[in-house]
C-alpha positions in Angstrom: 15.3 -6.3 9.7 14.0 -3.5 7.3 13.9 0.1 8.2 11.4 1.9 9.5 8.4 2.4 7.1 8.4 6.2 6.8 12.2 5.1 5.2 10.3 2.8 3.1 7.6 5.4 1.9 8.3 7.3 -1.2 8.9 10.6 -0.8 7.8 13.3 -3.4 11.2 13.5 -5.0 11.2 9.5 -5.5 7.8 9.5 -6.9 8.4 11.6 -9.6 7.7 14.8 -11.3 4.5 17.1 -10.9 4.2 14.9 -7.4 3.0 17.0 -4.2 2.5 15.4 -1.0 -0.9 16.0 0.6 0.0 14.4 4.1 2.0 11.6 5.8 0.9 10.2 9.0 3.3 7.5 11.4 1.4 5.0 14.2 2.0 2.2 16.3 -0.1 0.5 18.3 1.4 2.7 21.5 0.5 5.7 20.0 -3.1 4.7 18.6 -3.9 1.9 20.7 -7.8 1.6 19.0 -6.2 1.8 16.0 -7.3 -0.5 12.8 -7.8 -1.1 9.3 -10.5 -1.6 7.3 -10.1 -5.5 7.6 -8.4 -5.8 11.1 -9.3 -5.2 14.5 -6.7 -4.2 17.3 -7.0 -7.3 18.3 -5.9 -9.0 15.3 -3.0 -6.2 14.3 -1.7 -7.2 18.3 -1.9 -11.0 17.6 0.1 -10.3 13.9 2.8 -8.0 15.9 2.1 -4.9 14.3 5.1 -2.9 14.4 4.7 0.2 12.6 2.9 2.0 9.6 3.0 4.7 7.7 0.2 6.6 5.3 0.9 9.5 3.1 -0.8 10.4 0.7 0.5 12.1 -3.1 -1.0 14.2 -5.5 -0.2 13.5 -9.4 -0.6 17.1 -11.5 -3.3 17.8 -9.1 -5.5 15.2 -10.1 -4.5 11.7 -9.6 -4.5 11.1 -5.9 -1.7 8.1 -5.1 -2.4 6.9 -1.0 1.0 4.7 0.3 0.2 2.3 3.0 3.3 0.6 4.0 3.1 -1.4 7.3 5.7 -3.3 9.4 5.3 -6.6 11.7 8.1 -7.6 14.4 8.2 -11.2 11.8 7.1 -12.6 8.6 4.1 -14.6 10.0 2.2 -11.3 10.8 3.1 -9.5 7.7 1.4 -12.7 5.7 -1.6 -13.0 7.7 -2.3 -8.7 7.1 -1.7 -9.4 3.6 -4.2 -12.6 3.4 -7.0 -10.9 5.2 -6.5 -7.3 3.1 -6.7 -9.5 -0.2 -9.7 -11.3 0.9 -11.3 -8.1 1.9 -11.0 -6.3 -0.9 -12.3 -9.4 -2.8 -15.8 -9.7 -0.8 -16.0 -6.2 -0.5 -15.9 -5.0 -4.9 -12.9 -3.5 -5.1 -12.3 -4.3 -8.1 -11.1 -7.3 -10.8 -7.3 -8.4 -10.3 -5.4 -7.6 -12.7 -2.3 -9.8 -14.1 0.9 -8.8 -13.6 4.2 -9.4 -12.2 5.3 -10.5 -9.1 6.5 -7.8 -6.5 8.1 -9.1 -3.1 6.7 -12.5 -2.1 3.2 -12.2 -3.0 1.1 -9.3 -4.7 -1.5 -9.0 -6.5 -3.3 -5.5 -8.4 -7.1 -5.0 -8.3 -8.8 -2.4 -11.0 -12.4 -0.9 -10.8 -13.6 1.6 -13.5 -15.9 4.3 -11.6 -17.5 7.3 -13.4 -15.0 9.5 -12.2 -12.0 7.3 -12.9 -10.4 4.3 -12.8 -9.0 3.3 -9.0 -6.3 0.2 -8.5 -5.2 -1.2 -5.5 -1.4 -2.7 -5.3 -0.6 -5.2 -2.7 2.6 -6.6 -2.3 4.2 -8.5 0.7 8.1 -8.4 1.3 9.7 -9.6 4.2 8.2 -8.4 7.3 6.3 -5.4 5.3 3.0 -5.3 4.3 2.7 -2.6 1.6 -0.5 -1.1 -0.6 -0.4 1.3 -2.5 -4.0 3.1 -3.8 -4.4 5.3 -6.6 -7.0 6.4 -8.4 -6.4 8.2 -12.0 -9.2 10.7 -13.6 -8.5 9.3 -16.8 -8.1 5.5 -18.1 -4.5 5.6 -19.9 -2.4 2.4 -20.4 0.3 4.3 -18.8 -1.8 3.7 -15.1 -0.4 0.0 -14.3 3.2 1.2 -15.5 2.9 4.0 -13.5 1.3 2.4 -10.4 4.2 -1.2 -11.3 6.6 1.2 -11.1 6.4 3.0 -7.5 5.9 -0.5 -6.3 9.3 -1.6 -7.4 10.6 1.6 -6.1 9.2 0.7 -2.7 9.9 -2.8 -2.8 13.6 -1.7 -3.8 13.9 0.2 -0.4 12.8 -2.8 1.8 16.1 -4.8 2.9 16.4 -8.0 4.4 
């Protein structure tokens, strides 16, 4: 089994330099019980065997904002099906083109949308029993972004153990 997802999340120091953490926030369905996600009701996060998840959010030279959104299900099933229905909602719903790229975990799979106020990707990857996405959105459209955004990915996906 993999560790808790606060272990999982980055922490500033991981992340890098000129990194501040805004907030971190840890939930289960005891604690929250209406709690959901954009694309899943309680209902469906019960069904799936939500476990635990964690959100914090990073700042990058006080700018770039970098959300982590790491998740964990009691088995692989659940994990798969959170991943499935995130993908397909973030399809129907614009958020972006995907972007190719290598493969983190099991699956993954990295959506891009240019906005007038920056460019915002959206990283899923599944591993295991963890359902991990990470969302950052950069003032300024470098091709250092996907490296950047690849890269705490592979950090994250390095801490999740089987």
């Amino acid at each position: 089994m993999t560790g808790r997802p606060i272990d999982i999340a980055l922490t500033k120091a991981e992340a890098g330099e000129n990194m501040e953490s805004i907030y971190e926030n840890i939930c289960t369905l005891a604690t929250e019980p209406d709690l959901c996600f954009n694309y899943a009701t309680t209902d469906n996060l019960n069904n799936w065997g939500f476990a635990e998840g964690c959100f914090s959010c990073l700042l990058l030279d006080r700018k770039d904002v970098i959300i982590q959104v790491i998740t964990t299900y009691q088995h692989r099933d659940g994990a798969k099906s959170a991943y499935r229905a995130d993908v397909d909602y973030l399809k129907k719903n614009d958020y972006g083109a995907p972007v190719k790229t290598k493969t983190l975990g099991e699956a993954s799979i990295l959506f891009e949308k240019k906005q007038s106020d920056g460019i915002t990707y959206n990283l899923l990857f599944l591993k295991d029993t963890v359902f991990t996405s990470i969302s950052a959105k950069y003032k300024k459209d470098k091709a250092d972004n996907v490296k950047h955004i690849i890269g705490l990915a592979e950090k994250i996906e390095g801490k999740i153990q089987k």
